[in-house]
N, C-alpha and C positions, 0 to 999 in steps of 0.2 A: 502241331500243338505249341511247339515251341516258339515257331513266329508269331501264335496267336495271342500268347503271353509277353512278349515284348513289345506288341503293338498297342496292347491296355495299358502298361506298363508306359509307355511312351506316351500316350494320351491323357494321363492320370499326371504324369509329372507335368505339360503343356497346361493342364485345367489348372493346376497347382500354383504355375506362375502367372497364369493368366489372373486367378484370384487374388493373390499377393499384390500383384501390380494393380490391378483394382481397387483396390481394398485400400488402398496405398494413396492412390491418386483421387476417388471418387469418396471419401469419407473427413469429415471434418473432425479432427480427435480435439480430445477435452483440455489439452493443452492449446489449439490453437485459439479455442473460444477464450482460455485463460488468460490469452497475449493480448485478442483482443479486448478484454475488460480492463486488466490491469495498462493500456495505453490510454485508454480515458480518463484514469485516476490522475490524481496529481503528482504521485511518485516520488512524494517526499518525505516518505517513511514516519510520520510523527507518530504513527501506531495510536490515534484519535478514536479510530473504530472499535479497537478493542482487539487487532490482531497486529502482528510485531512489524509488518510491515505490508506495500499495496499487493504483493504478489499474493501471498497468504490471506490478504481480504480476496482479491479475486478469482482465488481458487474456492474460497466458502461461499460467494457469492456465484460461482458455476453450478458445484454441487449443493446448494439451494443451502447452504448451513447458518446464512446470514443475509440478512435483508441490505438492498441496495442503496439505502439513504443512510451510512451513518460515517461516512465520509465529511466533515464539516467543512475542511480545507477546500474541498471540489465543490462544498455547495449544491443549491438544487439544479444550476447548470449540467452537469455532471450524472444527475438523478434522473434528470431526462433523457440522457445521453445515452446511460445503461438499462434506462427502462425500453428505450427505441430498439438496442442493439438484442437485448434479448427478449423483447416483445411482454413485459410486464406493465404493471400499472404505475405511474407516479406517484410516490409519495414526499414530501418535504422533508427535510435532511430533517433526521433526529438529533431531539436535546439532551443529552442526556447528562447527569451531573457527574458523573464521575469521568467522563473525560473534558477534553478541555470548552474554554469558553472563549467563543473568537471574539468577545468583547473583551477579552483581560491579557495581558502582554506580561512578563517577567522582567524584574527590575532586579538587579543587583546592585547591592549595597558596598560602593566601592570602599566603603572606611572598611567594613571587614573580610572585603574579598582579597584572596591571599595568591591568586595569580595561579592553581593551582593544575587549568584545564581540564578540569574533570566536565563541569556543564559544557564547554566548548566542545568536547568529543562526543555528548549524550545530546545535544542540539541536533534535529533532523534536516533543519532548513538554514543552518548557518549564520544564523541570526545572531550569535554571539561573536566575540570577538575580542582578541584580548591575545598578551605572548606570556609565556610562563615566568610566572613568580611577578609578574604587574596586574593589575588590576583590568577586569573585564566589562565590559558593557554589553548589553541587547541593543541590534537594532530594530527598532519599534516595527519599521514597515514590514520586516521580514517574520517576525515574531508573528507563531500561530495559536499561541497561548497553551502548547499543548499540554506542558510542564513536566516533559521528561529531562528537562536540566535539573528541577529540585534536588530528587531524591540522591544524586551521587555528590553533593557539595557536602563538603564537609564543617563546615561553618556556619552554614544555612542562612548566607547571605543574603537569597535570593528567594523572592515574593514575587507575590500575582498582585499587577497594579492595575486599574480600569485602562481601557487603549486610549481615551483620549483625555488621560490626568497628565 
């Protein structure tokens, strides 16, 4: 009786890893899909979509929290990309007013900008530029209009000017 129970026993731990190891190897978990979304993105954190950055969009667009067009930077390139990869419908990137407008770029006004680095640190795409305690500039081409440089200037130098003024 007692070999009878070390041999279930023995065959129960076998099923055990045998599962594990399965489980393991033959399942796609919701972080991989997460990797694969967020490398389609553009991965430059402007937080445009309305979440703080791409990982956190593509973790809300895994678990269905968020629709797949509201990417502006990625464009509808992008829109297709993620409607292919997870078998959804196309829709054209969203407009939405409260984030940014990739027709408008950030100008700072060098007479009262004080050099301070705050919009240079709050810039997702680097598009600023400038060394502390001198005066900063946008570079245009870089500039995604997001306008997370605004709010941390202290001066409030800095405006949304049309991209091709």
């Amino acid at each position: 009786m007692a070999t009878a129970t070390v041999i279930f026993a023995g065959i129960a731990i076998v099923l055990a890893i045998l599962l594990i190891v399965s489980s393991h190897y033959l399942s796609t978990t919701e972080n991989e899909v997460i990797d694969k979304v967020e490398s389609l993105l553009p991965r430059i954190q402007c937080a445009q979509c309305g979440y703080p950055g791409c990982r956190p969009y593509a973790a809300a667009i895994v678990t269905d929290k968020a629709n797949i067009n509201l990417c502006p930077p990625g464009g509808n390139e992008t829109v297709r990309r993620l409607a292919k990869l997870l078998g959804s419908d196309f829709s054209p990137v969203a407009k939405n007013s409260t984030t940014a407008n990739l027709n408008e770029i950030a100008f700072i006004s060098e007479e009262l900008c004080i050099g301070c680095n705050l919009c240079l640190r709050a810039c997702p795409v680097d598009a600023i530029v400038g060394i502390h305690q001198s005066m900063h500039t946008v570079i245009s081409d870089h500039c995604t209009g997001c306008r997370l440089c605004i709010p941390p200037c202290p001066v409030d130098c800095i405006s949304l000017v049309p991209r091709n003024a």
